[in-house]
C-alpha positions, 0 to 999 in steps of 0.5 A: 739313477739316469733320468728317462729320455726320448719318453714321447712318440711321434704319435704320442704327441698328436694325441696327447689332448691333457692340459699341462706339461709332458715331459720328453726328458733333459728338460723338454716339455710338450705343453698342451694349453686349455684351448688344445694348443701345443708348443715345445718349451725346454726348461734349465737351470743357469746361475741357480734360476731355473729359465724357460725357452721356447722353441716353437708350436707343435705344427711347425716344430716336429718332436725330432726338431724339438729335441734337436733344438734342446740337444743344442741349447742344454749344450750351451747351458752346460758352458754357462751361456744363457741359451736365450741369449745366444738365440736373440745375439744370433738373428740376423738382422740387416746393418740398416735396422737397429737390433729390437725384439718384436713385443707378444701380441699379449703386450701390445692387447696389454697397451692398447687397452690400457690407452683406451681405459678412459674411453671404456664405460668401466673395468668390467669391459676391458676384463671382458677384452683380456677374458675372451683374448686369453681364453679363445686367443690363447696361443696368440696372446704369447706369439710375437704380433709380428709373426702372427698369420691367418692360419694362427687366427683361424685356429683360434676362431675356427673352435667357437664359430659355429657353437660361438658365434657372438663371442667369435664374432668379438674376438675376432674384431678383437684381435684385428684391432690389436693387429691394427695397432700392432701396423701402426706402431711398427711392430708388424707389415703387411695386410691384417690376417683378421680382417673380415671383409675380403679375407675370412669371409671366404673360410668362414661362414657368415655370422648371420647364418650362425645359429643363435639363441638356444644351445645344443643340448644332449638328449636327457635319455643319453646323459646317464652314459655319458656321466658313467663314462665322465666318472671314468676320466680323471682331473678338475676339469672331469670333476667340474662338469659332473657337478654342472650336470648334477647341480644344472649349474652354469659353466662360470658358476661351476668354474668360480665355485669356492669352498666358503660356498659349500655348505656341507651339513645342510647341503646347500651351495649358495651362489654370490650374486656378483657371479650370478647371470641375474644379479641374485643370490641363488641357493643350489640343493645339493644331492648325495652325489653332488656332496660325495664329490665336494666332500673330499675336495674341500678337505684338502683346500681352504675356504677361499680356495676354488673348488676346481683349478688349471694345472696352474691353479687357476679358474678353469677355462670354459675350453677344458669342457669342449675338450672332454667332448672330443676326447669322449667322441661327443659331437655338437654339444654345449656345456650350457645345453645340459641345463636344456637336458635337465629342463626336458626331463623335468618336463617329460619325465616328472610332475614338478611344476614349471616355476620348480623347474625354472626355480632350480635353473635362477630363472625369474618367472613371472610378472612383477605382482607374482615376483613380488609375493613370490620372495621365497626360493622353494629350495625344499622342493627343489631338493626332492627335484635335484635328488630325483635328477641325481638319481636318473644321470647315476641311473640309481633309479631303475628304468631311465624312461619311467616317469617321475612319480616323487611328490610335489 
């Protein structure tokens, strides 16, 4: 049987929002990454290996483009010549100027931190390089430094900039300094698209109007909805930020969940402290329907498995969240500021006390007599705590306004 051909539509691949490949056919792929970039990408077979080629990003490289594109390559293919190859042999290059291929931005970030290891006060920071360029400079962090321009770096600031502004601010100054690296190497020309000062201060806001400190936060009333139409949508990303509403989680606790820390007979997910924002082992009750979602899943992984990946297997990025958002039409809103929704509703709608309340969040409350007599984490009262929040976002409990009345 033939294989299908020209799947993709114009339309198609302007709304196309899912993370991972989507085939056009003969090889060409629309690959949506967890920020939402889009690029073409035409995969062959040479020599029995199977090779990967570029073709360009979606805003420049239009779908009839593309398939021009791997109409051309698959014809050298099929005569055994490495498509690749011939793109590089045909790049027309001055007589004065040796043949060379500009290094990815990715490789000269790599280079760069590695000359500044020694300089850095441990491991842990230069993680925290590639983690934020990776995650928020994803498609930078594949493109060649010599051709990356301001609208490349807007596009990766632009997403975090209002709900982000202190990891904005950073990845910003990040990657002026590899492009500044990039200069002095060689290996690009020209000003630095990712300087501030004379350049993205005219498109961007200033980041001392950015607001700081809280994060928005969906009013407790709507959550109810909006998990009814979550369930509705499928894959990890969908799955994950339905335990964080029902557990009242942190996005990165959720994200490196592992099945080893799921305990389904006794309900409890623990926590390990190294993934932990205040350095502490907590221990999260686990609803009915927390647990009728966990269940199916640890099943079929193993016990150092994480409990939801990328398409790639991998740890999701925070990124997947903001996307369900856009394609559920929610506006301003934060992954952190359900946890705001649960605090509110607690507070609102039941009789729990407040050190319950902060208990089931891993906030430490007190001064340093009660945090030392209070040793215990309260878990029982915050099962009946946790198993009346399930019941209100499911909307299992009647009137979503009517006050709590369960017994402290």
């Amino acid at each position: 049987m033939a294989r299908a051909i020209n799947r993709l539509s114009a339309r198609t691949v302007q709304t196309l929002t899912e993370p991972g490949r989507h085939a056009d056919g003969d090889g060409l792929y629309l690959v949506v990454d967890e920020g939402g970039g889009k690029r073409w990408v035409y995969l062959y077979r040479l020599a029995g290996r199977r090779r990967e080629m570029g073709l360009g990003p979606l805003r420049t490289v239009s779908l009839a483009q593309a398939r021009e594109q791997a109409g051309r390559a698959r014809a050298l293919a099929a005569q055994g010549q490495d498509p690749v190859e011939a793109r590089q042999a045909a790049a027309p290059l001055p007589e004065s100027e040796p043949a060379r291929t500009a290094p990815t931005f990715g490789q000269v970030a790599d280079t760069f931190m590695d000359s500044r290891a020694a300089d850095w006060r441990n491991a842990k920071h230069r993680q925290q390089w590639r983690n934020t360029l990776t995650t928020y400079a994803a498609d930078l962090w594949v493109k060649p430094v010599s051709e990356i321009e301001t609208p490349d770096v807007l596009a990766a600031l632009r997403p975090i900039w209002r709900e982000k502004p202190e990891t904005a601010t950073r990845v910003r100054g990040r990657i002026e300094r590899i492009l500044d690296a990039a200069k002095v190497e060689g290996h690009r020309e020209g000003e630095n698209p990712a300087r501030w000062r004379g350049h993205l201060e005219h498109t961007l806001p200033k980041p001392g109007k950015l607001s700081r400190g809280h994060h928005t936060a969906m009013p407790y009333a709507e959550v109810p909805a909006f998990l009814t139409s979550l369930r509705e949508r499928p894959g990890d990303s969908a799955r994950a930020l339905e335990l964080l509403i029902l557990t009242a989680a942190r996005s990165g606790e959720i994200r490196g969940m592992r099945a080893d820390e799921a305990d389904l007979e006794s309900a409890v997910w623990t926590v390990p402290a190294e993934r932990m924002k205040g350095g502490r082992t907590h221990r999260v009750p686990l609803s009915r329907a927390a647990l009728d979602l966990l269940a199916p899943r640890l099943a079929a992984i193993g016990q150092d498995d994480l409990v939801f990946t990328n398409t790639k297997g991998g740890m999701l990025s925070d990124m997947v969240f903001e996307a369900l958002y856009r394609r559920a039409k929610v506006d301003g809103v934060t992954t952190h500021g359900f946890r705001s929704s649960f605090r509110d509703w607690v507070g609102d709608e039941t009789e729990f006390p407040r050190e319950i309340a902060e208990a089931a969040l891993a906030h430490l409350v007190g001064d340093e007599v009660e945090l030392a007599y209070g040793r215990g984490d309260a878990l029982e009262k915050r099962r009946q705590l946790m198993d009346l929040w399930a019941s209100f976002v499911a909307a299992e409990s009647g009137a979503a306004s009517r006050k709590a009345s369960r017994s402290r």
